[in-house]
N, C-alpha and C positions, 0 to 999 in steps of 0.2 A: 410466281403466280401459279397456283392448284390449277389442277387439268379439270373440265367439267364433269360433274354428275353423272357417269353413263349406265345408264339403263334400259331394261326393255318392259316394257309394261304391254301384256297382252290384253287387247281390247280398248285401248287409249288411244284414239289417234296421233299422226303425225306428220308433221309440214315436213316434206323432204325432198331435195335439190341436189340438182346434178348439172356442174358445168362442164362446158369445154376447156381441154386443154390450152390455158394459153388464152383465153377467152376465145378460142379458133369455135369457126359453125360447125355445129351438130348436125344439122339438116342441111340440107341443100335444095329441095323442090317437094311437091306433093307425095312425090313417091318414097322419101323419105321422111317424114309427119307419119306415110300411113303403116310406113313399115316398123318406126318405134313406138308408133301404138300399139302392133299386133301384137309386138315383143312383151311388152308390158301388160295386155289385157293377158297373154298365155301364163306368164310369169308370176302376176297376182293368179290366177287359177289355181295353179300347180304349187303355191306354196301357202295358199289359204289368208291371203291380205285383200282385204275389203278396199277399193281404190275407189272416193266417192269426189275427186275431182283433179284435172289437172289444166295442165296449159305448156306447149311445145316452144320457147324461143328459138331465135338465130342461133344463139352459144350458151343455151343453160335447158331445161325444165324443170317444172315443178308438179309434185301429185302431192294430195291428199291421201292419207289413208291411213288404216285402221287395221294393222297384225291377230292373230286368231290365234298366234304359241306367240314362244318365246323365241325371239330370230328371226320370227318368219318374214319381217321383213328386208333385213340383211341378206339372203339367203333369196329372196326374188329380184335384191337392186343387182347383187352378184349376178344372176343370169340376165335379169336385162344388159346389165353392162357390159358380158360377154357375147351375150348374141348379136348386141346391136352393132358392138365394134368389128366383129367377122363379118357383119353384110355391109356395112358402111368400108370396110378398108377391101374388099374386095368389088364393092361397086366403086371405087373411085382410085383401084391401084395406089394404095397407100401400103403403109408400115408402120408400127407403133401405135402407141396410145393416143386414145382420145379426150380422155378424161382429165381434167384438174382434178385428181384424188381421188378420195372416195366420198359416197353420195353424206349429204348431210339430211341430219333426222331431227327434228325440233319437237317437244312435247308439247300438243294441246291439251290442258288442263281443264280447262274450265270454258263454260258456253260464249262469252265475247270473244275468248280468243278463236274458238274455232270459228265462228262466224265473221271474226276478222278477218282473217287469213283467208276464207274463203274467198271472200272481196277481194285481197292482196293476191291469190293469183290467177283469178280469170280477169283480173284490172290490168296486169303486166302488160297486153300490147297496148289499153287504153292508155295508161300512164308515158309507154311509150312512142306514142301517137303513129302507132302502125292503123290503127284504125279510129274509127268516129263513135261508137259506141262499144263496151266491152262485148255485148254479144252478136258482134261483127265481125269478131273472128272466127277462122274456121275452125283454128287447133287450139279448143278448150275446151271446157265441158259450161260453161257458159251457158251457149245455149239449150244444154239439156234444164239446166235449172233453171234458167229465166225465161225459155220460149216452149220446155216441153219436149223440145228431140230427142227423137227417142234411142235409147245407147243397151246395146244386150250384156254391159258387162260391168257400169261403173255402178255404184251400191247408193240410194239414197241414206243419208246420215239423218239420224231422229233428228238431230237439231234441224235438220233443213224440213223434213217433214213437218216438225211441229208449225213452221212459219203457216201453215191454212189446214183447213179442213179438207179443202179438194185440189189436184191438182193445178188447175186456173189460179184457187187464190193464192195459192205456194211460189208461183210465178211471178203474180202480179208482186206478190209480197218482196220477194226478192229483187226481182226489177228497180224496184225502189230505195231499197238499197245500196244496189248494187252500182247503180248510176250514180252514186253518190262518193265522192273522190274521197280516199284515205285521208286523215289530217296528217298534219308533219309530226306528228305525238305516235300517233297511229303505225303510220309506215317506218317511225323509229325501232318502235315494240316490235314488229317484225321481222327489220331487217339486223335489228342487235338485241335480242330476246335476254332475257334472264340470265347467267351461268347454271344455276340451280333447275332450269327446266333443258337445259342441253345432252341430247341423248347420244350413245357410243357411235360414230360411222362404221361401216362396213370392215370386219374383222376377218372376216375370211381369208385364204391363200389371194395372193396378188391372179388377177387376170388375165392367165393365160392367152387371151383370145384376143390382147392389145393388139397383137400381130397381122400382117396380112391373111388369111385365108390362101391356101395354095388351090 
C-alpha cells in the first residue's frame, strides 16, 4: 500500500490532531486547557498560522487552521509540542513523551468539507456527552462562533463569515447548524478522509523537550 500524498499548501486550511500517548490525558484541570492554549495562540503568532477553531479533549485536540508559507505549520505543532510537554512533565514530575507521534494534518479542499469539520470538532465533547449542548463547553472555540465570545487571537475563516451579513445572523446561522448531530456518512468522511487529500505530519528533528524540564 503507497504512503499518502504529502503536501503543504499555503493558504489552504487544515484539520489537525494531536493525541496522547497511549491515549494517556493531555490536561489535567483548567490550568492546563489554559496553558496549552497560550502555547498555541504564541505559536500560531510566531510562525504566521491563522487558527480559526479548535477544541481541547481529555487525550487528544483538534485545531483549525490555515498556514501563511510553506511549513509553517509543522514548524508551530513542533513548538507547541515542545513547550507544552516542558510545562506539563515539569508540573506533574514526569519524564518522557507525551504524544502518540506526530500531529496529523488533513486537507480542506473545498467549502462542505471545511464547514464539516468545523461542526466535527467543536461537536467532540457533544458527541461525547461531556456536555448538553456543543457550546457548553468551555475549551472550544464554539462559543466564539455560535454565541459571539470574543477571542484576541483565533482568525474568522470567510467561509464562516459568509454564513450572515452581521455578526447576530453569523451566530444564529451557525447555531443551527451546528446543533445539528454529524450523520454516520459525515463523521466517516472525517474520521477516514480521502488518501489523496492526506497531508505530510511533522518532519522536523524528534522533540527534544519530551523530557522532564530540570
Amino acid at each position: 500500500m503507497g504512503h499518502p500524498l504529502r503536501v503543504h499548501l499555503p493558504g489552504i486550511s487544515l484539520h489537525v490532531i494531536r493525541r496522547g500517548n497511549n491515549r494517556c490525558a493531555i490536561v489535567g484541570d483548567d490550568d492546563d486547557h489554559a496553558a496549552l492554549l497560550r502555547i498555541v495562540k504564541a505559536a500560531s503568532g510566531e510562525w504566521g498560522v491563522a487558527v480559526h477553531a479548535f477544541v481541547l479533549m481529555t487525550t487528544h485536540y483538534h485545531l483549525i487552521v490555515t498556514p501563511s508559507r510553506e511549513n509553517a505549520w509543522s514548524r508551530m505543532m513542533k513548538a507547541v509540542g515542545e513547550q507544552y510537554v516542558r510545562y506539563y512533565n515539569t508540573r506533574y514530575d514526569r519524564i518522557g513523551t507525551l504524544w502518540a507521534g506526530k500531529p496529523r494534518g488533513i486537507l480542506l479542499l473545498d467549502e462542505t468539507r471545511w464547514l464539516t469539520c468545523l461542526r466535527y470538532v467543536e461537536q467532540n465533547p457533544w458527541r461525547a456527552n461531556m456536555v448538553s449542548t456543543p457550546e457548553s463547553y468551555a475549551w472550544s472555540s464554539c462559543r466564539v462562533h455560535a454565541l459571539g465570545e470574543p477571542s484576541d487571537w483565533l482568525v474568522p475563516h470567510p467561509l464562516y463569515v459568509a454564513l450572515g451579513a452581521t455578526p447576530a445572523e453569523r451566530q444564529m446561522a451557525y447555531r443551527a447548524i451546528c446543533n445539528v448531530k454529524l450523520t454516520e456518512d459525515e463523521l466517516a468522511e472525517q474520521r477516514h478522509p480521502p488518501r489523496v487529500i492526506a497531508v505530510s505530519e511533522v518532519s522536523e528533528v524528534s522533540e527534544v523537550s519530551d523530557t522532564k524540564s530540570e
